[in-house]
N, C-alpha and C positions, 0 to 999 in steps of 0.2 A: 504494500500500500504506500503510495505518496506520499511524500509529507504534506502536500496541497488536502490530499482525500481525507488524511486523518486529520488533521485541521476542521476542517468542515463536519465532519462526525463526532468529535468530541461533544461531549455533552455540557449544556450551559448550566453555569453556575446556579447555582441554586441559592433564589433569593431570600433573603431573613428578614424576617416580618422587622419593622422599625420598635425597639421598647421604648414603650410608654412613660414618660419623665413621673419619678414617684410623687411629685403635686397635682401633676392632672391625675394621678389615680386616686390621691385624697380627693379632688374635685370631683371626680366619678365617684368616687362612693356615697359624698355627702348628698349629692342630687338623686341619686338610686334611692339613698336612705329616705329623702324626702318624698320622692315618690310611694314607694313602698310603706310609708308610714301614714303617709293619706290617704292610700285605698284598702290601708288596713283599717284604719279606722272610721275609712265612709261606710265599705261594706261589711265592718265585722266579721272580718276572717280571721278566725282566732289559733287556725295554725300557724298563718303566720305570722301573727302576733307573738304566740310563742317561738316562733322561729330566730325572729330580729329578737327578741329577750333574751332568747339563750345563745347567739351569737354577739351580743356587745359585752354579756356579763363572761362567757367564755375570755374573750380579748382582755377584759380589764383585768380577771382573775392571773392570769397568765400573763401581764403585767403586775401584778401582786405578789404575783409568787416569788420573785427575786429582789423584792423591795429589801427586803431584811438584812440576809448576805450582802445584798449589793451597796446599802448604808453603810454598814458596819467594814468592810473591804476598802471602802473608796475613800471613806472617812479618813481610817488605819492608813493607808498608802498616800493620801494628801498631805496629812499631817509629816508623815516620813521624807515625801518629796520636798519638804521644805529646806530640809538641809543642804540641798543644792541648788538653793536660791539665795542672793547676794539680799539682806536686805528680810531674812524670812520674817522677823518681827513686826519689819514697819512694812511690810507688805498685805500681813494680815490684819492691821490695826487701820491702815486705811482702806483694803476693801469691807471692814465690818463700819468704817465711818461712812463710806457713799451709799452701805447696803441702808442707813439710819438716815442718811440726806434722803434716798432718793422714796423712802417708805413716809418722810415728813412728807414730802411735798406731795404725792398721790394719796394721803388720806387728808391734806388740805384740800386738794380738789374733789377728793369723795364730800367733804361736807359742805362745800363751796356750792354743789350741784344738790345735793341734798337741800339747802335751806333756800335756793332757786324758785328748785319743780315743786317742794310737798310733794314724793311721792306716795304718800302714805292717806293722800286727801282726795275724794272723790272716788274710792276703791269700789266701795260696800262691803269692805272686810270687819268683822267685827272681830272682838276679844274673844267672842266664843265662837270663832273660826280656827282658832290658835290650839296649837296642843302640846303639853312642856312634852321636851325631848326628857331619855330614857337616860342617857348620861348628860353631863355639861362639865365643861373645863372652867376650875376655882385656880386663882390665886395660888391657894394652899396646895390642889393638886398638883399644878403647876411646878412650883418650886422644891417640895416631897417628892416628886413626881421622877424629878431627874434621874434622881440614884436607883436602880432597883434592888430588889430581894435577892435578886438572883439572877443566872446568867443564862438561864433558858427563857422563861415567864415572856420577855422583850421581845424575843424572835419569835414565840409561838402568837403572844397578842398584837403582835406587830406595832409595839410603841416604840417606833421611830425616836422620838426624842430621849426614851433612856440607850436606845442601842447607839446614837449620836457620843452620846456621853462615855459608853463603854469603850468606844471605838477611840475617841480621844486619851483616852487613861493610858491603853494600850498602844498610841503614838506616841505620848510623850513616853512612857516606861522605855518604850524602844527605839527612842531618840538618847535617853541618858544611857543608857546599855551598852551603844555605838554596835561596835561591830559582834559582840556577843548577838545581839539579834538579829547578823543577818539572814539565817535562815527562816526566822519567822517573815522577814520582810519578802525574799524570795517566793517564799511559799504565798504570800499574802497578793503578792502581784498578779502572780500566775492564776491566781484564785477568783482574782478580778476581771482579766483578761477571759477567763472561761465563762463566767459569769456576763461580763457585757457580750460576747459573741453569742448565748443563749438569748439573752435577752433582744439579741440584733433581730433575730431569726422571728420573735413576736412581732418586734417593729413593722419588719417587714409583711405583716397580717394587718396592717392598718387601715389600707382601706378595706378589708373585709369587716373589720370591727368597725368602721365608721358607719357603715351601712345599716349595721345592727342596731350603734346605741343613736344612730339619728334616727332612723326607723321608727327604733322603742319610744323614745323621746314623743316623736309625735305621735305615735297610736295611741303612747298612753296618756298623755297629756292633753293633746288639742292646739288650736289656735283659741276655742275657748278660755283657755285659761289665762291665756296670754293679754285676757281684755282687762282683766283687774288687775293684771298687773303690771300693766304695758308703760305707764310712767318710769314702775322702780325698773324693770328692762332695761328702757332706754336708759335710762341713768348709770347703772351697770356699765354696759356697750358703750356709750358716751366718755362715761369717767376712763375706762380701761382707755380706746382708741385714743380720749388724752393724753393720755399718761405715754400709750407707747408710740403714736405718730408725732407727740406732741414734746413734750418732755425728754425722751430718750434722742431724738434728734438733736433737738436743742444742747442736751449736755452733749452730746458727740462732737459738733460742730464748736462750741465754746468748751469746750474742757479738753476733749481731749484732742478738736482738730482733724479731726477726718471728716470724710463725707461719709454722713448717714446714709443716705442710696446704698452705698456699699456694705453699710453695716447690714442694712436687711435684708441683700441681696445674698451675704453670706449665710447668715442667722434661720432665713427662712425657711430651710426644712424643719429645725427644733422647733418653731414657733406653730408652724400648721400640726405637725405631730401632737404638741401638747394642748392644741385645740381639740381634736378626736381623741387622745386617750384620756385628760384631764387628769394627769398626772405629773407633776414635778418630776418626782423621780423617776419615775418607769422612761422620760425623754431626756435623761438625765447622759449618757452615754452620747444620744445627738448631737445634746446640746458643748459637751466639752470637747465633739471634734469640730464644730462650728467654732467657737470660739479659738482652736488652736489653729484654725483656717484662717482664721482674722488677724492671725499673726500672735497673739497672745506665747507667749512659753509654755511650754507643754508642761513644765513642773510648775509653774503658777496656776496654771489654767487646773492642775490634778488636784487644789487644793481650793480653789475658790468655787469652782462650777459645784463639788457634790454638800460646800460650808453653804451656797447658793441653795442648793435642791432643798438645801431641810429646813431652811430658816430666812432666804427672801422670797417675798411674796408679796407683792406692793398690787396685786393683784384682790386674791384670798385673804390677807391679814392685814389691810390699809383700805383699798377703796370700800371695797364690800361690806367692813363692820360698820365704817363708818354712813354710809348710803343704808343699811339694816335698819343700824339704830335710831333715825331719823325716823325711816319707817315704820318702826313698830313701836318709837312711842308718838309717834301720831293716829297711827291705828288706838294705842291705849291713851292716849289722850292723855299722855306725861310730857309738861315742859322741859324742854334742855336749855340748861343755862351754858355762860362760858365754861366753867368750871367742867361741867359734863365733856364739851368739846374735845376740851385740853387733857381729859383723864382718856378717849378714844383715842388722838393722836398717839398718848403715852403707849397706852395697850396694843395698839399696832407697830410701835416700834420694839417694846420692850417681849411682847409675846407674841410675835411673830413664826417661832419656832413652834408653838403648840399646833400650827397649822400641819406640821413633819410630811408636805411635801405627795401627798397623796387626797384624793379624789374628794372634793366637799371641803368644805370650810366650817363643820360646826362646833367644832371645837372652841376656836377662836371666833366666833359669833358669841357663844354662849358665854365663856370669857370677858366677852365686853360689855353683854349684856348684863352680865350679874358685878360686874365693875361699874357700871352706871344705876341698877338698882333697878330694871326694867323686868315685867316679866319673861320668863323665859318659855313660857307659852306661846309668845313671839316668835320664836323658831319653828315651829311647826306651820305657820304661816308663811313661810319662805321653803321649806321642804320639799313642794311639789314641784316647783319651777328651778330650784338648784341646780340640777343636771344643766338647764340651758342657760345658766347663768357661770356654773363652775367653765364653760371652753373658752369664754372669753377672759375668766379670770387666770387661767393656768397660762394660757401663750401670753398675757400681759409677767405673769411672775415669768416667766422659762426668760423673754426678752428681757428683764432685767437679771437673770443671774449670767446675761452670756454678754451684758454692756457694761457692769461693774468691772470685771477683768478688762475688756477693752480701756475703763476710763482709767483706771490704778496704772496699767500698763503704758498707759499714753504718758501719765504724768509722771510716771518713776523712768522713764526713757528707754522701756526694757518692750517697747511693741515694735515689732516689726512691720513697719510700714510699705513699705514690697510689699511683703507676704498679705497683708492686709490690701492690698490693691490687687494686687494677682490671684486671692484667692475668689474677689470678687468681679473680677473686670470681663468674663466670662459667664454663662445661665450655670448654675451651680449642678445641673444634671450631665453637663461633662465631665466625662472621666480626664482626671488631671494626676491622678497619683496611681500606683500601682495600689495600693488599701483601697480605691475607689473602683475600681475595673473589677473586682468583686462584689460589689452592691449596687443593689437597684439604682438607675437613674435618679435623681434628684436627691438622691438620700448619703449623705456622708459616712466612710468607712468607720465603724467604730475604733476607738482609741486601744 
């Protein structure tokens, strides 16, 4: 045969379907889920009702189930990764000052927008609409709360905030040790690495869970429900979109001097993820290889992103309590004075960590509420509509624990500004790294 003939007979490549950038597949999911949640509950189709129910609580559960490990590991190795930073002290002392600026000023606009709208006026909600929650977060629990009994109790109740605490004990013990513990640190790394690569593998079911709990969301809910409460809504949606279109710009561009465009353009796979999972932490792995994409140091970035995941929330522990409280003592027909105002701002800055980073905010609701003296029967009035008020408030925290590293790293001279332009000057669903040519389009290789 010729080389002409066999030329000609060869057979044509075989073409590959184009993949799908993994934000238009959250985009896909969330309009599928919308659909499917509307004709679930026009026509009352109650398998599939149960279908999206048990495909969004599968997804969150399976994000749950690595919270614990994954705290307590990130914690431990953030805290360790300090000792190869110039600076570890006053690195951590000014990203816990911007995490306290930037929770001031988003629970100033929470109340700002609060004493505006009265969202709590023209409802038709009454007091015996309300139903006290079965726990609530005190002061005392709070503070007691930290140390626990023991070293299982944490992991099985998934109190984040004592396993935070353990997980620090056992950094510093293994910071003064030095090199006697480095096989605990070895092992502790590799631990982490197995653990975010598990938890990659969920990530990447997102948009299948998005389907589910937007789905659920509306079958179970309604747009009905949506009419009494459509002020506090938009107030929510409003204050967050503040805060993160508004605010977080602003300090980029005056503090630490980049273009914001870029920051979002990096950031926004974390940000849409912790939209759909409503989870700090579960987007917690995105979010610190976003952030080391923005140029951040990877041993800074190992220490502030998961000190971020448990404890900023300008989102769930600033805007929300303070836009709550308004509401529900206007619902109960209790005056706020200054003094009230200034004890929420407090409770948002100082208890912020009661929020630990995972789905809901009632913890630190109840917190404030019983810091102000309001009933807490109040919460049960907010209960129903949470689910669609926690996606706005989770991508508003996730963007503030991946802009605090940017801001600290800007002003301590240790960000890399190439990297922070290169890693956004491109659509973030290019493969640009060999960790990236392994995972779904638009979604960053885990750390």
């Amino acid at each position: 045969m010729s080389p002409e003939s066999a030329a000609t007979t060869a057979p044509a490549p075989k073409r590959r379907l184009p993949k799908v950038p993994f934000w238009a597949q959250i985009v896909a999911g969330l309009v599928l889920g919308v659909i499917l949640g509307w004709i679930t509950r026009s026509y009352e189709v109650s398998w599939l009702y149960t279908t999206l129910d048990k495909v969004g609580s599968i997804f969150v559960q399976l994000l749950k189930l690595a919270v614990a490990p994954l705290v307590f590991f990130a914690i431990l190795v953030s805290i360790t990764n300090l000792r190869k930073v110039n600076n570890a002290a006053r690195l951590a002392s000014r990203t816990l000052l911007w995490f306290m600026i930037t929770s001031l000023i988003a629970v100033a606009i929470g109340l700002a927008i609060g004493l505006i709208t009265n969202p709590g006026a023209g409802t038709g909600l009454t007091p015996a609409d309300g139903q006290k929650p079965e726990g609530a977060g005190s002061w005392l629990d709070f503070l007691t709360g930290i140390v626990p009994t023991d070293v299982i109790t944490p992991f099985t109740e998934l109190n984040v905030l004592q396993i935070v605490f353990m997980a620090a004990v056992v950094g510093i013990a293994a910071l003064k040790l030095g090199e006697k513990a480095q096989p605990i640190l070895t092992f502790s790394e590799s631990v982490l690495t197995l653990l975010q690569k598990a938890l990659w593998w969920v990530i990447r079911l997102a948009p299948i869970g998005t389907v589910g709990l937007i789905g659920y969301a509306i079958a179970d809910y309604g747009w009905n429900l949506l009419g009494k409460y459509a002020t506090f809504t938009a107030d929510v949606y409003i204050g967050c979109a503040l805060v993160l279109f508004g605010v977080y710009p602003l300090l980029l561009a005056t503090v630490a001097k980049v273009n914001p465009i870029q920051f979002f353009r990096g950031a926004w796979p974390a940000i849409q993820l912790a939209f759909v999972s409503r989870s700090s932490v579960g987007t917690m792995p995105v979010t610190q290889r976003v952030t080391e994409r923005l140029g951040v140091p990877k041993e800074y970035t190992s220490f502030a992103v998961p000190f971020g995941a448990t404890t900023k929330m300008d989102g769930c522990a600033a805007i929300y309590p303070a836009l709550a409280a308004i509401f529900i003592a206007q619902i109960f027909d209790v005056q706020l004075g200054i003094s009230d105002y200034l004890l929420i701002a407090f409770v948002s800055v100082v208890g912020s960590a009661a929020t630990a980073g995972l789905t809901g905010a009632t913890v630190m609701l109840t917190l404030t509420l019983s810091t102000l003296g309001l009933p807490l029967e109040g919460v049960g009035l907010l209960l129903a509509i949470d689910p669609i008020l926690d996606m706005i408030r989770t991508a508003t925290n996730v963007a503030g624990q991946a802009l605090v590293p940017v801001l600290v790293a800007a002003r301590e001279n240790i960000l890399d500004r190439e990297a922070y332009d290169a890693a956004t000057s491109s659509p973030v669903d290019e493969r640009t790294s060999e960790d990236d040519a392994r995972t779904p389009a638009g979604v960053p290789a885990a750390a």
